[in-house]
C-alpha positions in Angstrom: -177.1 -101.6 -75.9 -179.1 -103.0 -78.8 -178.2 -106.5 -80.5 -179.0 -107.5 -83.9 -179.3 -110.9 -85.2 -176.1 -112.7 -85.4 -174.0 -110.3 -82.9 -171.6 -111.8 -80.8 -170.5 -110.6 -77.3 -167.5 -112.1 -75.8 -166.0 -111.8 -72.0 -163.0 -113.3 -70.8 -161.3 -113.4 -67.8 -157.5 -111.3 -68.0 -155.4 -114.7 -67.7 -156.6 -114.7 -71.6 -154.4 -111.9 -72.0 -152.1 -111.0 -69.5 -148.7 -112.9 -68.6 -148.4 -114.7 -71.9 -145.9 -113.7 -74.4 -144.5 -116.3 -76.7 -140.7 -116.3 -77.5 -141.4 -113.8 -80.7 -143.1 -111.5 -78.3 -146.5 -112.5 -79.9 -149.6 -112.5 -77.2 -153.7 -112.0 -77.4 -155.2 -108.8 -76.4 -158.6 -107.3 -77.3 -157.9 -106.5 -81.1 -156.5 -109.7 -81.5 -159.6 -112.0 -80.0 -161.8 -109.4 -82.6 -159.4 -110.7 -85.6 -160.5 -114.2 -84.8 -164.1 -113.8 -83.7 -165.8 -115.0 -87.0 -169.8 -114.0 -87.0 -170.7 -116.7 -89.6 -169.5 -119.6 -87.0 -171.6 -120.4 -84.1 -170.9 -119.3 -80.5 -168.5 -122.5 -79.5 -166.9 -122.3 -82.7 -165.7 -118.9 -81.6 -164.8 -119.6 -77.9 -162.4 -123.0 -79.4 -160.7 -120.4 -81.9 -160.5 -118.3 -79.1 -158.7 -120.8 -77.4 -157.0 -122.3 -79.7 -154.8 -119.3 -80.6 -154.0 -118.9 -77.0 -152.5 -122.4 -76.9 -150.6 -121.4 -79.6 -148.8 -118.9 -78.3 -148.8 -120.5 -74.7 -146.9 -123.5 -75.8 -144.3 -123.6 -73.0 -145.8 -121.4 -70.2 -147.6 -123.1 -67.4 -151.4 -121.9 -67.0 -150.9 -119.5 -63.6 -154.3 -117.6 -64.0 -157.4 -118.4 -64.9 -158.7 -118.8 -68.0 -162.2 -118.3 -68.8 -163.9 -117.4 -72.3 -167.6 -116.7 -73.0 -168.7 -116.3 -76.3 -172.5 -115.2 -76.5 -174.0 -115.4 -80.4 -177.7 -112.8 -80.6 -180.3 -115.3 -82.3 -183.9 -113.4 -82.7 -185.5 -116.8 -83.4 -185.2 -117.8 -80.3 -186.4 -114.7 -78.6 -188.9 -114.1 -81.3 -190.5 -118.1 -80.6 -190.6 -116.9 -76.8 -192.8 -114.0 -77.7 -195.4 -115.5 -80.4 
């Protein structure tokens, strides 16, 4: 896998997306999270939007699994600083 500048990656854990539906039968998967994944915000930016929506839709359901969201943003600066 090749990155270019600016490419996101994001992992989360399946409580992000499993065993949440909201009373109008709205709930996150995959396709979702890549609706709300913005490339022009930074990498936290992202993860809180992430979450964000999911607390949305989560208002009256208890948390029962875990809930972890990694949002990795590609900067070549940074790797190009290392190499020079």
């Amino acid at each position: 896998m090749s990155l270019n500048e600016g490419d996101l990656i994001v992992f989360f854990t399946d409580g992000l997306v499993e065993n949440i539906e909201n009373q109008k039968g709205l709930h996150l998967n995959s396709k979702h999270i890549s609706r709300i994944i913005d490339t022009t915000r930074n990498a936290a930016d992202n993860c809180q939007a992430i979450i964000a929506r999911y607390n949305e839709l989560n208002q009256t359901e208890l948390q029962e699994d875990d809930l972890t969201v990694l949002v990795i943003k590609w900067d070549m600066t940074i790797e190009s600083a290392k190499t020079a």
